[in-house]
C-alpha positions as CSV (number, residue, x, y, z in Angstrom):
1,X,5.5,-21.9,12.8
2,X,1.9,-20.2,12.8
3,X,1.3,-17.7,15.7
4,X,-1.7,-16.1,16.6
5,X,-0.9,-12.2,17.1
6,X,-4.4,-11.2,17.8
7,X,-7.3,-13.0,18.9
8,X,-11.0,-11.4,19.7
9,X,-14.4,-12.9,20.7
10,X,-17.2,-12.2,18.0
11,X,-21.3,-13.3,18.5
12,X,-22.3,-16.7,17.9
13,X,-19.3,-17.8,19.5
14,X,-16.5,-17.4,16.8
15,X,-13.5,-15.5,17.1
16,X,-11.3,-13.4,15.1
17,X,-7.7,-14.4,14.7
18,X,-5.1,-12.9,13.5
19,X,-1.9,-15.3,12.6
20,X,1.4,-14.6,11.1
21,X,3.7,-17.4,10.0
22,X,7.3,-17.2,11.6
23,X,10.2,-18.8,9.9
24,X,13.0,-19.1,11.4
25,X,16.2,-21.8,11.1
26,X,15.6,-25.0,12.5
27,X,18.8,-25.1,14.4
28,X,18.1,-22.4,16.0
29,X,15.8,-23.1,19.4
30,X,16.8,-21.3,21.8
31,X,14.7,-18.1,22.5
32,X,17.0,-15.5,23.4
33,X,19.1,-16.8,20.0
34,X,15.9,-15.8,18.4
35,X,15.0,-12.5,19.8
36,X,19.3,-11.7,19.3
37,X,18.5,-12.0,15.5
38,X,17.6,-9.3,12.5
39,X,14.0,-9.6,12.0
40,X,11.9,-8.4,8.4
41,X,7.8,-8.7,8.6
42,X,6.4,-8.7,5.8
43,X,2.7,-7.8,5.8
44,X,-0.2,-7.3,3.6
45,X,-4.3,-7.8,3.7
46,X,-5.1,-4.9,5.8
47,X,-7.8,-4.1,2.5
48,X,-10.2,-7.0,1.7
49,X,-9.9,-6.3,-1.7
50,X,-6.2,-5.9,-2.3
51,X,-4.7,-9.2,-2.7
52,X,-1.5,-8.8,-4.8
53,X,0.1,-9.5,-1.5
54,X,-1.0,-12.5,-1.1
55,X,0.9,-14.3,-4.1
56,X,4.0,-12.4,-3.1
57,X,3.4,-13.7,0.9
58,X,3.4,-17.5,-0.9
59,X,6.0,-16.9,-3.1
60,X,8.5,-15.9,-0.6
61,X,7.2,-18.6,2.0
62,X,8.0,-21.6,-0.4
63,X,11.5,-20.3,-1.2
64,X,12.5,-20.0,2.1
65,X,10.8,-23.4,3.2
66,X,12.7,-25.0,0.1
67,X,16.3,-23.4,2.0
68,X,15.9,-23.2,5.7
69,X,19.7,-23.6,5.6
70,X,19.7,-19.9,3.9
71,X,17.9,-18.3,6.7
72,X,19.9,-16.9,9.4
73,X,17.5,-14.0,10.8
74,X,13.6,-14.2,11.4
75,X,10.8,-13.7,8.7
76,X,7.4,-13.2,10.0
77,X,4.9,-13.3,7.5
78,X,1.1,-11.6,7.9
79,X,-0.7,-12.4,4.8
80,X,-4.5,-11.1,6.1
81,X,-4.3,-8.5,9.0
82,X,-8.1,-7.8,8.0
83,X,-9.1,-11.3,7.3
84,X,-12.9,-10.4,7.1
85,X,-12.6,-8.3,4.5
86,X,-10.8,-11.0,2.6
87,X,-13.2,-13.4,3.1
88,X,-15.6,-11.1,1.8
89,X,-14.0,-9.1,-0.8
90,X,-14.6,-5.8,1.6
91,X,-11.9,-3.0,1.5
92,X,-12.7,-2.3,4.9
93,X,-13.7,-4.4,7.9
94,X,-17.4,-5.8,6.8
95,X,-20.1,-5.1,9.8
96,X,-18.1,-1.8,11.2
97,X,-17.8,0.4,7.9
98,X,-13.7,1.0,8.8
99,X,-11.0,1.3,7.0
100,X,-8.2,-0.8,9.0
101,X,-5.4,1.0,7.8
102,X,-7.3,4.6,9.7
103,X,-7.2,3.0,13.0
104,X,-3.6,2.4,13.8
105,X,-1.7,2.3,16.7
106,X,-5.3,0.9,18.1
107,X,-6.0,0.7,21.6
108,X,-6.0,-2.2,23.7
109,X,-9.5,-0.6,25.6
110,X,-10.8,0.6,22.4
111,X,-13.2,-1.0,20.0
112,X,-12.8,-4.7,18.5
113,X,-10.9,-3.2,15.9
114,X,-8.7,-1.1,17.8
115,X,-7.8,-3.5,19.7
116,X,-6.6,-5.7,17.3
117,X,-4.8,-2.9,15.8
118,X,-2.8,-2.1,18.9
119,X,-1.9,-6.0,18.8
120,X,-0.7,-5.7,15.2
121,X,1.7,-2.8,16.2
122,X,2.8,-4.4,19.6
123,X,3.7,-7.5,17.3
124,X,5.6,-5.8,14.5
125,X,7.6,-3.5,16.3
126,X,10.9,-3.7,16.9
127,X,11.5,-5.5,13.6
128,X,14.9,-4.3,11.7
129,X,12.2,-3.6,9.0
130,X,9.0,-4.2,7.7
131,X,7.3,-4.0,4.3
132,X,3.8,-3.2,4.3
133,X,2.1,-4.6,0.5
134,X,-1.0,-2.8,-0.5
135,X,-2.6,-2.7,-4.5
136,X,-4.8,-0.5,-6.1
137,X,-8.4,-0.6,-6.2
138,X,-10.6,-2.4,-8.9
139,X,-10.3,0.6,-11.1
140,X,-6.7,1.8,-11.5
141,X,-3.4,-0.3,-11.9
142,X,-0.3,0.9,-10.8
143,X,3.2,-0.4,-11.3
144,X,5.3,-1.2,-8.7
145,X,6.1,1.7,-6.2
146,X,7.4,2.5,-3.0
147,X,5.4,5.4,-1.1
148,X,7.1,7.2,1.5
149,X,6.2,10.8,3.3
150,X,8.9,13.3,3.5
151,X,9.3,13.0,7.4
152,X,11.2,9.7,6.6
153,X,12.5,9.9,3.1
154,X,16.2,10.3,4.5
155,X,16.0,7.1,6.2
156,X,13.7,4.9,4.4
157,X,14.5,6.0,0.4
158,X,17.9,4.3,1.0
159,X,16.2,0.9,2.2
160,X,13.8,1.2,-0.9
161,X,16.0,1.2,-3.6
162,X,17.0,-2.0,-2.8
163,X,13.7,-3.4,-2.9
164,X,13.8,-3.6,-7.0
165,X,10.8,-1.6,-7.7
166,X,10.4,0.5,-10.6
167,X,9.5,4.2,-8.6
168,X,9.5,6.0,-5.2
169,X,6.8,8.8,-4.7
170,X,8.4,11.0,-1.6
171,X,4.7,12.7,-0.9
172,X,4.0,15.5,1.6
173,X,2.7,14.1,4.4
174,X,-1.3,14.5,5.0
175,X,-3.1,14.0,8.5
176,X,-5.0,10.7,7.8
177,X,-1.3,9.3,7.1
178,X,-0.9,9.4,10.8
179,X,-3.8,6.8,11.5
180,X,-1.7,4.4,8.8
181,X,0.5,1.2,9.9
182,X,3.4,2.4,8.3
183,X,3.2,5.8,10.0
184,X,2.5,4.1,13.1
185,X,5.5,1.7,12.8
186,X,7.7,4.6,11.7
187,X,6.9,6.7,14.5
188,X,8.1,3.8,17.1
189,X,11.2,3.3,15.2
190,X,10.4,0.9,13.2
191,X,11.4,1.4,9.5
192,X,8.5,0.6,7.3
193,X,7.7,0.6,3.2
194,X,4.7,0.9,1.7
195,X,4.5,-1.0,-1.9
196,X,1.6,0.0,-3.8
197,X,1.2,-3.0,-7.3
198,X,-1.4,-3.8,-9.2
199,X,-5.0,-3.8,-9.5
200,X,-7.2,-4.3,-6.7
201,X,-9.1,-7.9,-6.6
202,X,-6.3,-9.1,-9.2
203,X,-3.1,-11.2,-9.2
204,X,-0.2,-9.9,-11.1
205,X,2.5,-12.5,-11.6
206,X,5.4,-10.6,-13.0
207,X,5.0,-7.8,-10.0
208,X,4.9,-10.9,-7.8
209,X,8.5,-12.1,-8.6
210,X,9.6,-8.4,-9.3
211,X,9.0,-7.8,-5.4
212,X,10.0,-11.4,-4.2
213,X,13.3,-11.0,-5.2
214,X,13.3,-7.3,-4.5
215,X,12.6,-8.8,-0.5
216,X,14.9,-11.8,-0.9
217,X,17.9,-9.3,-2.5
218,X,17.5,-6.8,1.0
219,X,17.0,-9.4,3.3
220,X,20.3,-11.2,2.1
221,X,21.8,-7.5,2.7
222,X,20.4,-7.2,6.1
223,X,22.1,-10.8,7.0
224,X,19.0,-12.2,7.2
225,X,19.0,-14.4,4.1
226,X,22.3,-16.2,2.1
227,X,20.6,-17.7,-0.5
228,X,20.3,-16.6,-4.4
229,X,19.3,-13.1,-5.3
230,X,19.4,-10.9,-8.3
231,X,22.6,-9.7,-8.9
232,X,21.2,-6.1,-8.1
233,X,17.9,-4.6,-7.9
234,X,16.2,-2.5,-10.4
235,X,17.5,1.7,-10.4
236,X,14.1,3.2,-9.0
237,X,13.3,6.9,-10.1
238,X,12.3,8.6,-7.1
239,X,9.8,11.9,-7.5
240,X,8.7,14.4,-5.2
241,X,4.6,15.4,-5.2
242,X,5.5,18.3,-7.3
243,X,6.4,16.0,-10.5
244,X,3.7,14.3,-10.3
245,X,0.4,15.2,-12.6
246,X,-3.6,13.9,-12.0
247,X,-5.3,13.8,-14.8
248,X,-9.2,13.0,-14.3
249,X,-11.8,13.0,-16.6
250,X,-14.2,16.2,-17.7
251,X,-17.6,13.8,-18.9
252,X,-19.0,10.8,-17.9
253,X,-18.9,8.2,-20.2
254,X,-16.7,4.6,-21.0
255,X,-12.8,5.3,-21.1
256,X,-11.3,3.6,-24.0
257,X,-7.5,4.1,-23.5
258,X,-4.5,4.7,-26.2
259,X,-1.8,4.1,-24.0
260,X,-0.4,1.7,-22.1
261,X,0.5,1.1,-18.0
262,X,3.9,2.1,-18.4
263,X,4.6,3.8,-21.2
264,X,6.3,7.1,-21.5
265,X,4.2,10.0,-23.3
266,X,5.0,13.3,-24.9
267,X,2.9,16.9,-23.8
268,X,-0.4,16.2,-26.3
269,X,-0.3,12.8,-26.8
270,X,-3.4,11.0,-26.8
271,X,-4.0,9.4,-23.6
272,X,-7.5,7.6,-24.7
273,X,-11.3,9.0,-25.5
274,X,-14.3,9.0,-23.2
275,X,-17.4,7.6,-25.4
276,X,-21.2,7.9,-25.3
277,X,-22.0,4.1,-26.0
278,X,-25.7,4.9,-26.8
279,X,-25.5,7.9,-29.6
280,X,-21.6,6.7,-30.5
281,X,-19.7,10.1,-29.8
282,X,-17.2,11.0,-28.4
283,X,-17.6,12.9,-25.4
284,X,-13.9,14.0,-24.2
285,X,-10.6,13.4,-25.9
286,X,-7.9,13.3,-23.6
287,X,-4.1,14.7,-23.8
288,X,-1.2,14.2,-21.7
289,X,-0.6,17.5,-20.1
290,X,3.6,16.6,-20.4
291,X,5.9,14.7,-20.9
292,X,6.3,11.6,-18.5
293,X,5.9,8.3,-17.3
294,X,2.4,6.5,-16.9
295,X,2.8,5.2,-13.3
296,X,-1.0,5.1,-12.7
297,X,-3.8,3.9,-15.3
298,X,-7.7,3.8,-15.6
299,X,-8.3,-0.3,-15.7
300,X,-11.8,0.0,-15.0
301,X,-13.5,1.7,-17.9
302,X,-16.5,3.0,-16.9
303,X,-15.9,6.5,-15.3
304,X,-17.6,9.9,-13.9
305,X,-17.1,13.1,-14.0
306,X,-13.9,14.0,-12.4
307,X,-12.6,10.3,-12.1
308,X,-9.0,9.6,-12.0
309,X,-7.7,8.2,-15.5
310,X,-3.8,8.8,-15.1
311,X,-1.0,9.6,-12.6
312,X,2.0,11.1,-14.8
313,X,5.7,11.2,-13.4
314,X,6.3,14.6,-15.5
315,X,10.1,13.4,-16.7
């Protein structure tokens, strides 16, 4: 069933909506059955131009519609909490220069924004868990992670390695993490995951399934779901900030990578060269600082001065 969670007048007569589709089984009607049940949301679309989640938010729909007889919990699913900036391919909500995901918990009395944001939370909370999908931008890819601050590792690194992702980055927490939805959600009790996948503006099918049946395997373990799942989840490695290494570029120029997403590097490898297109030099050759894992990659080649090319889980 579609529900509208959040609803706001706009000029010339329009309104913003913000819907979520509920699944729950069929034979069960009566509300108080409902509300008695474990409950997962799954949400994604708070950036325009993130839009992995959206395959993963179909995926999942269809397999449950194909076996409502599996379901014995409630799925809410909220594939575009900032649906202007999908429409328009915006990061941020188009007309108010805002990042969605810095407004959070809202305010009902506050802006159009906040406002909706406060909605969002008032909806969402209370769920068993919820698993908040973001990507990367249009320049970097990333494989599939689970980020979680270190004021909740102890209670949410457990739920994410079930989730059959390939890395959990515990981070020190920062203070714009506490105008997130996740941090939001956490702070009301409500256990919550970010997944960071992808490229931004992109589709990536094989993260897609990797995550759909990294939701379907944890919501069959929560007794939400009695379906088929993968036998188990992928083993994650889970980091602290301290393992992790930046490396950025020292010229401007068009990255032309040796490596690949993924792969695992030694100290002085070759990462890839910055060029000069126009008198065909080479401007910066660039070395893995250690050994480690490429978690994070340049995809978009042209870069500046002190752009990000790699994040490396020093192994």
């Amino acid at each position: 069933m579609v529900e509208i969670v959040s609803s706001v007048a706009m000029p010339a007569d329009e309104r913003l909506e913000i819907k979520k589709m509920r699944y729950v089984n069929p034979n069960i009607t009566e509300e108080k059955e409902i509300e008695a049940l474990p409950r997962i949301s799954v949400v994604t679309g708070t950036h325009g131009d993130e839009l992995e989640g959206q395959s993963v938010c179909y995926e999942l729909g269809k397999i449950i519609k194909e076996h409502m007889e599996c379901l014995h919990g409630v799925v809410d699913i909220y594939p575009a909490l900032n649906p202007l900036g999908i429409d328009s391919i915006t990061r941020g909500i188009p007309g108010f220069d805002i990042d969605m995901n810095r407004i959070f918990p809202g305010s009902m009395d506050g802006s159009m924004a906040e406002h909706v944001a406060a909605d969002i939370v008032k909806d969402i909370k209370g769920s068993a868990l919820c698993v908040d999908i973001h990507a990367s931008n249009i320049f970097l890819k990333e494989i599939p992670q689970i980020r979680i601050s270190e004021m909740t590792s102890e209670k949410l690194v457990p739920l994410a390695k079930k989730m059959n992702i390939d890395y959990i980055w515990v981070h020190s927490a920062a203070t714009v993490l506490e105008s997130t939805l996740a941090h939001s959600l956490n702070s009301v009790g409500t256990p919550t995951l970010v997944v960071e996948m992808g490229v931004g503006m992109r589709l990536t099918e094989e993260y897609t399934h990797q995550l759909v049946d990294g939701l379907l395997y944890i919501m069959r373990d929560m007794g939400i779901w009695s379906g088929k799942v993968i036998d188990k989840p992928k083993k994650p490695i889970v980091s602290q900030d301290g393992k992790v290494s930046f490396f950025n570029a020292k010229a401007a120029g068009v990255f032309m990578p040796k490596v690949k997403h993924c792969d695992m590097v030694k100290a002085g490898d070759v990462l890839g060269s910055i060029v000069n297109p126009l008198t065909a030099e080479v401007v910066d050759e660039m070395k893995s600082p250690c050994d480690g894992l490429i978690f994070t990659l340049r995809e978009y080649p042209v870069v500046d001065e002190g752009s990000l090319i790699a994040r490396i889980l020093e192994m």
